[in-house]
N, C-alpha and C positions, 0 to 999 in steps of 0.2 A: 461558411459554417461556423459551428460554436464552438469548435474544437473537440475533443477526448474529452469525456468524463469519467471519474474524475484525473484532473489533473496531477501527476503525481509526479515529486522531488525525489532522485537517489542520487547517496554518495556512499562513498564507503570510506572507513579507515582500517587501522591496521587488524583489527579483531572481527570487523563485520560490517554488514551493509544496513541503509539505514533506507526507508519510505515513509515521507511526510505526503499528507493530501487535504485540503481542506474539504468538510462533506458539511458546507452547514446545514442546519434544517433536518437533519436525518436521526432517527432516534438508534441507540445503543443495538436494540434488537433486531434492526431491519440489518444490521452489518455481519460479513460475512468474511474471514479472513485463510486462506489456505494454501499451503504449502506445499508442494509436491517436485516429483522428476531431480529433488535435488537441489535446483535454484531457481523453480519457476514460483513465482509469488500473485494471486491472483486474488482482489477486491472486489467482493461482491454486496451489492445490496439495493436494497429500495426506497425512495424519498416519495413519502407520501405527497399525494396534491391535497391542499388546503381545501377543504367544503365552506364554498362560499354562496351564501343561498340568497334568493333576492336582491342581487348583486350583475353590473356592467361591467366585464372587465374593460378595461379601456389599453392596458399594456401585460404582457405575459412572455416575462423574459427568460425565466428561471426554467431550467428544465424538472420534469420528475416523471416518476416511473421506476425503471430498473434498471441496473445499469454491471457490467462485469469490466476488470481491467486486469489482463493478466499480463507479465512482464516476466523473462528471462533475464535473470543474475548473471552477473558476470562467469561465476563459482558458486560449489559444492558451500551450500549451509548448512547447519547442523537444526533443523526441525522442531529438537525437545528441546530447546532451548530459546525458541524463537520466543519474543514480547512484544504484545502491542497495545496498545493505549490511547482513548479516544477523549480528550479535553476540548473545552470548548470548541466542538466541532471541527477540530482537526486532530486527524489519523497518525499514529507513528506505528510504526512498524521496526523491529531493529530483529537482525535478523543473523548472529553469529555466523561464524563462517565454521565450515566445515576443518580441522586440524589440516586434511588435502590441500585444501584450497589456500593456506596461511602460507605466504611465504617461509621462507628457510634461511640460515644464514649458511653456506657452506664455507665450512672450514678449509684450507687449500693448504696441504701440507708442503714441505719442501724436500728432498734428496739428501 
């Protein structure tokens, strides 16, 4: 098989989680980006097929059509604050964490 599409990078650091994906080929409008349950993040959209008229295809590697990728976050993100940004055909997504989710330092008093 040709793996998940699309393929998607996360990491996080200390303020929020991060989704990189390359989508090439796919126009601004066809993308669909949502947020929900807290920390589930789900990519949706459609990569048009090329109208190719009087024409052999002879190789047809690329997929297209539609396509959804949803993925459970580690943690609780905070939604209104979510960004994302679509530059030469790759996806970011950055996606603060929720104040819950941030770690804490606890102070550890002594007697």
């Amino acid at each position: 098989g040709g793996g998940t599409f699309p393929a998607l990078n996360v990491w996080e650091d200390e303020d929020a989680y991060h989704v990189e994906s390359e989508l090439p080929g796919l126009a601004l409008k066809d993308l669909e980006i949502l947020v929900n349950g807290g920390n589930q993040l789900t990519v949706k959209g459609e990569r048009k097929e090329p109208e190719v008229k009087e024409a052999t295809w002879h190789r047809r590697e690329r997929g297209f059509g539609r396509f959804a990728r949803a993925l459970e976050l580690p943690g609780q993100v905070d939604p209104d604050r979510v960004e994302a940004s679509f530059r030469d055909g790759v996806l970011r997504v950055d996606l603060p964490k929720a104040e819950q989710a941030k770690a804490r330092r606890i102070e550890v008093k002594a007697d």
